[in-house]
N, C-alpha and C positions, 0 to 999 in steps of 0.2 A: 512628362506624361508616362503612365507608368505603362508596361506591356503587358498586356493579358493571353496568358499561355491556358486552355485547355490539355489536358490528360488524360488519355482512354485508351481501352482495350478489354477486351472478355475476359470472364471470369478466371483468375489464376494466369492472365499474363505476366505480370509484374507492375503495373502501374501504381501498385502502390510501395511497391519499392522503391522504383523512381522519386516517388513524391518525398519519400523518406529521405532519400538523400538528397533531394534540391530544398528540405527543411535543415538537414545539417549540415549544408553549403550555406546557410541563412535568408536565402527564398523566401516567401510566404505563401503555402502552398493550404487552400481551402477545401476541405475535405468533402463532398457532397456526400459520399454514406454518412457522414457524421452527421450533415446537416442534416438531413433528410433524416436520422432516428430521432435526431433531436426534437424537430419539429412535430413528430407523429407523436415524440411522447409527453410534449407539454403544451401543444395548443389545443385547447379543449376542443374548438369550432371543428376543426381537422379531423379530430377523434369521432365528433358525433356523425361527421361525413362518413368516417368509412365504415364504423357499429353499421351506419343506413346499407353504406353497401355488402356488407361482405356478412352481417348479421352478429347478435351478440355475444357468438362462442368468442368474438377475440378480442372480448371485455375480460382482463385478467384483475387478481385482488387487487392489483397496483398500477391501474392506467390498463393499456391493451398490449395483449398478450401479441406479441410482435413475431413469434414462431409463429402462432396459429394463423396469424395474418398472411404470412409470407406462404405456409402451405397453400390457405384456398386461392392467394393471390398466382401462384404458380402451377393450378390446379389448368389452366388452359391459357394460352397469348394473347385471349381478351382479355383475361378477368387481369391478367398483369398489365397490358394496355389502360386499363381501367384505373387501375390502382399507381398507378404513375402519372397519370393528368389527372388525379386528385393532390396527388402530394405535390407535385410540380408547382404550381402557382406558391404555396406556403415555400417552398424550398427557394423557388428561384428568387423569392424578397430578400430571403437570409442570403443567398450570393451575391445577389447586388449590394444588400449590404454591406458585407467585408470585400466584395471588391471595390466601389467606392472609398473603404475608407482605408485602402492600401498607397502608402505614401511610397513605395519601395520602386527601384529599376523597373520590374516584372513581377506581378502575382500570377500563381498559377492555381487550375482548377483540378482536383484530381476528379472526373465525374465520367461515370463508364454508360451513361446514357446522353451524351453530347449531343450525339447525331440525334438521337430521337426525340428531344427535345424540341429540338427545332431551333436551336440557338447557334449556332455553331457560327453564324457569323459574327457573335458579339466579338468572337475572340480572336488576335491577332493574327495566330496560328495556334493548329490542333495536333499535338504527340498523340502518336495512336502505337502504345506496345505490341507488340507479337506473339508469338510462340504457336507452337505445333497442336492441335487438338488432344491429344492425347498427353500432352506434357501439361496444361492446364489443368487437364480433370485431376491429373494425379497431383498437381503444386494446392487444389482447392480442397479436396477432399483431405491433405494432411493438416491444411490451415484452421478449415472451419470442423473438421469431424461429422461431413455430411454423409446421408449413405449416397454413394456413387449415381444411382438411378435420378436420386434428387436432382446431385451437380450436375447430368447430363440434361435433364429437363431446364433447367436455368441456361447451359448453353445452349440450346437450341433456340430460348425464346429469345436471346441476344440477336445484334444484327450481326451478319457474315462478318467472318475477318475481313474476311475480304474488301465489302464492301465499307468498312472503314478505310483498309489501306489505302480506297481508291479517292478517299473524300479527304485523307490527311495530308498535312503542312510538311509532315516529316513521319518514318518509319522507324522505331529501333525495334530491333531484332533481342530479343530475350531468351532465344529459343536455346542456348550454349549457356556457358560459366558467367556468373554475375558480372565479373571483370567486362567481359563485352557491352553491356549493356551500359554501367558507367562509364565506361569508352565513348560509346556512342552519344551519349547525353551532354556530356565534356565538350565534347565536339561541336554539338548542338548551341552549350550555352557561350561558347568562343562564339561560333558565329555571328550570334548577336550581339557579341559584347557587351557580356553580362558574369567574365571572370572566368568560371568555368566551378568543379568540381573540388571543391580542398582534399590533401590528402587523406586527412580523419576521416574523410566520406567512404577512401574505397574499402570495397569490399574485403571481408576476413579470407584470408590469404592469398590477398591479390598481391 
């Protein structure tokens, strides 16, 4: 039977670092940002929902303009509320999908909306990353090239660190040198007896 691991934390914790390395550990770790572009940019049904909702500036020449989206989506915690129990149903098909058809020890789910979903019991146990508020904004903004105002508007409409800390399986700490983190994950996947970490995984100059 295989184990299904969930993966979360707000914006610029590292979770998808993690995920990065439990894929070059050979893991099968399922992307939910991916899934979820994916779905918005090829299922028509999907598209014509959110044109209704959000109106047609984020009709782009080539499908929907997915910046435009994510401004008015981020414009207030409904209108993002909103626009994630539209995508949700389309996205969570595509997860049960590839986790169903994972034959592997453990799949895992990189997905930073767990809790809010309302799934979180599908999964065995839920990694929830960490890090300091102010080390986040500054790890997202160098990532994505967002203006700062943006990124802190998107943390706020996330759920509390905190209150993931208090709903998760396990805690790693991100908030220090990558080495800690693959430490801590190591550890994690020993425990279950699931190998653990190869050394090509760790980090550049660990």
């Amino acid at each position: 039977m295989t184990l299904q691991i969930a993966i979360t934390g707000g914006i610029g914790s590292g979770k998808s670092l993690l995920a990065d390395w439990l894929r070059a550990a050979g893991h099968p770790v399922l992307d939910a940002d991916r899934l979820g572009r994916q779905v918005v940019d090829e299922d028509p049904a999907l598209q014509a929902v959110l044109i209704a909702e959000f109106g047609a500036a984020i009709r782009g020449p080539a499908g929907l303009d997915r910046a435009e989206l994510g401004r008015r989506a981020f414009a207030s915690a409904a209108r993002l509320e909103r626009l994630n129990a539209l995508v949700f149903p389309y996205l969570w098909d595509a997860l049960e999908s590839g986790l169903s058809a994972c034959q592997a020890p453990a799949c895992f789910v990189d997905a930073a909306l767990v809790f809010e979903w309302g799934v979180a019991g599908h999964f065995a146990e839920i990694w929830v990353v960490t890090a300091p508020a102010a080390l986040r904004l500054e790890r997202a903004a160098r990532r994505l090239g967002r203006p700062p105002e943006e990124l802190r508007a998107r943390l706020e409409h996330q759920m509390p660190q905190e209150e993931k800390i208090r709903r998760a399986s396990c805690v790693l700490d991100n908030g220090a040198a990558p080495l800690q983190l693959w430490e801590q994950a190591d550890e994690q996947l020993r425990r279950l007896a699931l190998a653990g970490l190869p050394p090509h995984t760790r980090p550049v100059g660990a």
